[in-house]
Structures are given as C-alpha cells and as structure tokens.
MDAnalysis code that builds the backbone (N, CA, C; Angstrom):
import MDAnalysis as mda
import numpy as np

u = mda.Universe.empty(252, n_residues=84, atom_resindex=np.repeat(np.arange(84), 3), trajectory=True)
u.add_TopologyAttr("name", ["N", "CA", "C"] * 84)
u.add_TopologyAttr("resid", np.arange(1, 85))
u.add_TopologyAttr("resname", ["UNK", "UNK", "UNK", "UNK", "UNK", "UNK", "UNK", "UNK", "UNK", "UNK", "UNK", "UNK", "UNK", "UNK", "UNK", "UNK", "UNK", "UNK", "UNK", "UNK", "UNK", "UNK", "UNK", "UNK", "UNK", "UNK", "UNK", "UNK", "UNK", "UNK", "UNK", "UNK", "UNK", "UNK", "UNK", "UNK", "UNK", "UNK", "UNK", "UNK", "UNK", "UNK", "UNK", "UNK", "UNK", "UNK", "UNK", "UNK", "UNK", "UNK", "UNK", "UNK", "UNK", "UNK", "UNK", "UNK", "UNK", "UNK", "UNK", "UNK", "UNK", "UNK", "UNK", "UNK", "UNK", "UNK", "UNK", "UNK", "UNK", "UNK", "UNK", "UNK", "UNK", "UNK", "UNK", "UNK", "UNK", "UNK", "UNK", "UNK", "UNK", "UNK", "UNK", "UNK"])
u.atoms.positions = np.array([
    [26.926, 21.268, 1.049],
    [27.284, 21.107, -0.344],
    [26.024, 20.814, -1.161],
    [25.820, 21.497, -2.494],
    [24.656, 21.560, -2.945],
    [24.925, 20.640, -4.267],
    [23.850, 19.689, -4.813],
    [23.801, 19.027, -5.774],
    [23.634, 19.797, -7.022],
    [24.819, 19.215, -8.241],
    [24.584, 20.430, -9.065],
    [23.021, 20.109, -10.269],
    [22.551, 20.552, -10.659],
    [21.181, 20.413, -11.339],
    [21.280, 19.987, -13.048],
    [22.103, 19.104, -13.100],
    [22.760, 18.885, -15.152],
    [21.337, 18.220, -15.394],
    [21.713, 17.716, -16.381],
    [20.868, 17.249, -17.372],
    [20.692, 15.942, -16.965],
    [22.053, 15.480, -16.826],
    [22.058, 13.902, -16.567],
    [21.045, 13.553, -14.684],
    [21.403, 14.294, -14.027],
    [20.254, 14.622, -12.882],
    [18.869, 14.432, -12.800],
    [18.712, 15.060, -14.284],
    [16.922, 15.534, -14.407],
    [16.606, 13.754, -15.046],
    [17.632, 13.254, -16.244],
    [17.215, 12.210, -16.501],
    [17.120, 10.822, -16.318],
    [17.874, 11.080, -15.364],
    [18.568, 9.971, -14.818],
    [16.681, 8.867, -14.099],
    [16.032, 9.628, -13.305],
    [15.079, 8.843, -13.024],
    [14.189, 8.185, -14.117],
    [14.221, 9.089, -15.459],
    [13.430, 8.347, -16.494],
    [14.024, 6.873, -16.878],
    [15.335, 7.146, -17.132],
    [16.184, 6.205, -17.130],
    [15.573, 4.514, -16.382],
    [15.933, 5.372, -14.890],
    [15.857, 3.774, -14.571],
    [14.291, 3.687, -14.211],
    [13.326, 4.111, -14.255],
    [12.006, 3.745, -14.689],
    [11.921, 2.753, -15.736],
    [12.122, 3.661, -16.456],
    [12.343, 2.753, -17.703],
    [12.757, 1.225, -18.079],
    [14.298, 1.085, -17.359],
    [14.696, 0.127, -16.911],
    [14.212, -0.991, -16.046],
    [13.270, -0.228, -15.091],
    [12.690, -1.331, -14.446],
    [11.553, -1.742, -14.647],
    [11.002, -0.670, -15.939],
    [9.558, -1.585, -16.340],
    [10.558, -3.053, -17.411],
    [11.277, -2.574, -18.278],
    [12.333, -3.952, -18.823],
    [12.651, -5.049, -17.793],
    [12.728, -4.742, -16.818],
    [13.212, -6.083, -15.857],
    [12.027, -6.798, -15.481],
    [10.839, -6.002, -15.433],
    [9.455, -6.329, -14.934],
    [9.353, -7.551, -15.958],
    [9.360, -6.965, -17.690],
    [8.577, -7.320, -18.576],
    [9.288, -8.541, -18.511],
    [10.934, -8.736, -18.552],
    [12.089, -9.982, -18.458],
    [11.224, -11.146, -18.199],
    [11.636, -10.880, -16.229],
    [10.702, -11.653, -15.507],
    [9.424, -11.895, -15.509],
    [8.533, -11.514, -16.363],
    [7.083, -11.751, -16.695],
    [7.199, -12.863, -17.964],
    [7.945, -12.324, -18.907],
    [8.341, -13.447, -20.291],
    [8.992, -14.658, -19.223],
    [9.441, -14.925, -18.081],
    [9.923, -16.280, -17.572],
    [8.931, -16.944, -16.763],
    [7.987, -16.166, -16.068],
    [6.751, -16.722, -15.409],
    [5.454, -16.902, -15.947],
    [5.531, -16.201, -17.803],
    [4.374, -16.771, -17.458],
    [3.750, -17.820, -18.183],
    [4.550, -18.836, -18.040],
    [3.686, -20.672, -18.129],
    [3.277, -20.675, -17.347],
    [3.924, -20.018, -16.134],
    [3.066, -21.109, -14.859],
    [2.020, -19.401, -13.647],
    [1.930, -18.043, -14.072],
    [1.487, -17.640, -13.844],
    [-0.050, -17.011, -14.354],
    [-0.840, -16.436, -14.255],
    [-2.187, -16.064, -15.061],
    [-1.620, -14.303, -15.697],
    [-2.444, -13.935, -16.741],
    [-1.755, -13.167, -17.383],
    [-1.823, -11.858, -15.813],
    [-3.198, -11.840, -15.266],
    [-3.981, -10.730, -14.103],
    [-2.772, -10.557, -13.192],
    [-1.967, -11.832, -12.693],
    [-1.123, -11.824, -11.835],
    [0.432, -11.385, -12.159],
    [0.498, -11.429, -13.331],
    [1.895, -11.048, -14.568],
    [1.949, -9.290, -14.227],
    [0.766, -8.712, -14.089],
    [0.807, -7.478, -14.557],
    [0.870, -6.824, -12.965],
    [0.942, -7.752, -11.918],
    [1.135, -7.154, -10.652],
    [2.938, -6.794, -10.400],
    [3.497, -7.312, -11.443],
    [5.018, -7.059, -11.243],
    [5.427, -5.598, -11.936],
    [4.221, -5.042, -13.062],
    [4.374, -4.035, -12.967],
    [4.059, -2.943, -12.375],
    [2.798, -3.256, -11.443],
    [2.383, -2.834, -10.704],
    [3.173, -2.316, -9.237],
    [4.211, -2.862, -9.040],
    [5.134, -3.065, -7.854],
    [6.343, -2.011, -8.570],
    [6.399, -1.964, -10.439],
    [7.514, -1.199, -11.045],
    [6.745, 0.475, -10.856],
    [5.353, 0.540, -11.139],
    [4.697, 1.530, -10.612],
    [5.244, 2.052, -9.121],
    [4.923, 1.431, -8.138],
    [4.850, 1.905, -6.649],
    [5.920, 2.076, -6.298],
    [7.583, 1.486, -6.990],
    [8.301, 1.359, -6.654],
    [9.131, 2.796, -7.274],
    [8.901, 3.254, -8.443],
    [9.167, 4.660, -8.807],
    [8.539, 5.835, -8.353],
    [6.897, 5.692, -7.761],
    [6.165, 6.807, -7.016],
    [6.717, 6.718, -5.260],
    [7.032, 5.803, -4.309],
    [8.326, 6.011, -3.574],
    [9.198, 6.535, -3.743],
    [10.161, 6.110, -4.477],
    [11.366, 7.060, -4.892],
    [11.077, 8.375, -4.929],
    [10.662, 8.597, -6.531],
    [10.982, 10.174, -7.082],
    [9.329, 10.434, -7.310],
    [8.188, 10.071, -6.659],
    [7.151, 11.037, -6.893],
    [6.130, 10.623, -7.331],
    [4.893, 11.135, -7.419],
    [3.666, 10.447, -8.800],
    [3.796, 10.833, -10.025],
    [4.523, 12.363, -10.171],
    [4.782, 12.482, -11.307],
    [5.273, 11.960, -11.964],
    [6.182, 11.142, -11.563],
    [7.441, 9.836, -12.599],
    [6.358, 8.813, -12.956],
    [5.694, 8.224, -11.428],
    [4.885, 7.109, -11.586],
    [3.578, 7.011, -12.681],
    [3.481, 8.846, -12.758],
    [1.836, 8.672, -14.060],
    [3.227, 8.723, -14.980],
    [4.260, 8.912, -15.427],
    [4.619, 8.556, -16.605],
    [5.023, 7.147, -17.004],
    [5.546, 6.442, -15.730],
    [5.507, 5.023, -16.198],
    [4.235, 4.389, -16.403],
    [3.665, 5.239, -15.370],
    [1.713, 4.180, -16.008],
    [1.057, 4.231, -17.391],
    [1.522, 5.603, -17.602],
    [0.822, 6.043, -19.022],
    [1.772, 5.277, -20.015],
    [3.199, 4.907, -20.054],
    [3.590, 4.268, -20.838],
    [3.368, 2.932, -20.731],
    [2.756, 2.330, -19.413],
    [2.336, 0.784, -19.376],
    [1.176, 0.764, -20.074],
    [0.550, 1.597, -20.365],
    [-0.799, 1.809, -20.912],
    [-0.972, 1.862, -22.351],
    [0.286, 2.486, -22.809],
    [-0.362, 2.714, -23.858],
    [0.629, 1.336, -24.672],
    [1.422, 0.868, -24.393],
    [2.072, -0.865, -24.770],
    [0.758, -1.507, -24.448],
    [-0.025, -1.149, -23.144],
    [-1.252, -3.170, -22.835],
    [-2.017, -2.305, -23.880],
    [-2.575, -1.586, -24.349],
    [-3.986, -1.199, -25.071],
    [-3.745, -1.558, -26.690],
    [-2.187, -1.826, -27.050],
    [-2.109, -2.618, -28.374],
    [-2.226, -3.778, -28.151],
    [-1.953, -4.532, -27.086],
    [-2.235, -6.046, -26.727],
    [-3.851, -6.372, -27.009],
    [-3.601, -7.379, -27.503],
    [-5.604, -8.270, -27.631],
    [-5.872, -8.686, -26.526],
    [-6.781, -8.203, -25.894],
    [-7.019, -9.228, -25.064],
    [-7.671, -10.720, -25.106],
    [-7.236, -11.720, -24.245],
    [-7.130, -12.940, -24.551],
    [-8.906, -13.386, -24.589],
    [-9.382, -13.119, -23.799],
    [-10.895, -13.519, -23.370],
    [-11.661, -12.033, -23.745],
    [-13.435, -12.223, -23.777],
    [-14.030, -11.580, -24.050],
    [-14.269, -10.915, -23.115],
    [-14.865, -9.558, -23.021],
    [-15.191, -9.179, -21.520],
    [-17.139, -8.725, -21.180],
    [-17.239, -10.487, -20.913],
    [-18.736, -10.802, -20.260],
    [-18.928, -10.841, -19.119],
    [-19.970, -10.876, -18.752],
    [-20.186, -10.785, -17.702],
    [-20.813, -13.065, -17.476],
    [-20.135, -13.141, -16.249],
    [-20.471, -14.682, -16.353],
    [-22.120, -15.035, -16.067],
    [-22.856, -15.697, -16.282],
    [-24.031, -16.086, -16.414],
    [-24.222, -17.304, -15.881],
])
C-alpha cells in the first residue's frame, strides 16, 4: 500500500520543525536564570539534529537558516574580544 503524496504530507514536517524550535525557545525562556545564554542555544541545537534524523538536512538547513536569521536580530550581550 502506497502513501498518498497531498499537500498536507509535504507540510506536515515544516510544521513540526517549526513547532519544535517553539518548544526549544519555551524551555529556554524557563532556564535561563539559572543557565548561560552559550548553553540555552544547545537546546536548539538538539531541535536542529533532531529534524536532520528524521526527515533529512534539507529540513535541518531550513530550521538553521531560520534560527539564524531570529539570533542575528538579537544584540549580543558582550563584546567580541579577544581576552588579554
């Protein structure tokens, strides 16, 4: 029996990509008093690896490129020197 090929098929993985960079971000807004921002961004990092398992790298460069282009409006907090 063959899977039929709709629409809802094709989108369905954007979907919950999507979704699970939101659960990432959830749980990042609850950890981080007590986590560092470097270590915050490993939960999306895990929302990355966890969609290129599933359905591919192709899904995964689209969730990266959309993690990317949300952190690159963020300020970053500290300057970036080199320590001395």
């Amino acid at each position: 029996m063959q899977k039929t090929n709709t629409f809802w098929n094709k989108i369905y993985p954007y979907l919950i990509s999507v979704g699970l960079v939101l659960i990432m971000t959830l749980l990042g807004e609850f950890v981080k008093r007590k986590l560092e921002p470097t270590n915050i961004v490993m939960f999306y990092l895990l929302a990355v690896v966890i969609v290129a398992i599933r359905w591919g790298l192709g899904l995964a460069s689209f969730v990266k490129n959309a993690l990317n282009s949300a952190v690159i409006r963020i300020k970053p907090g500290l300057p970036w020197r080199h320590a001395e």
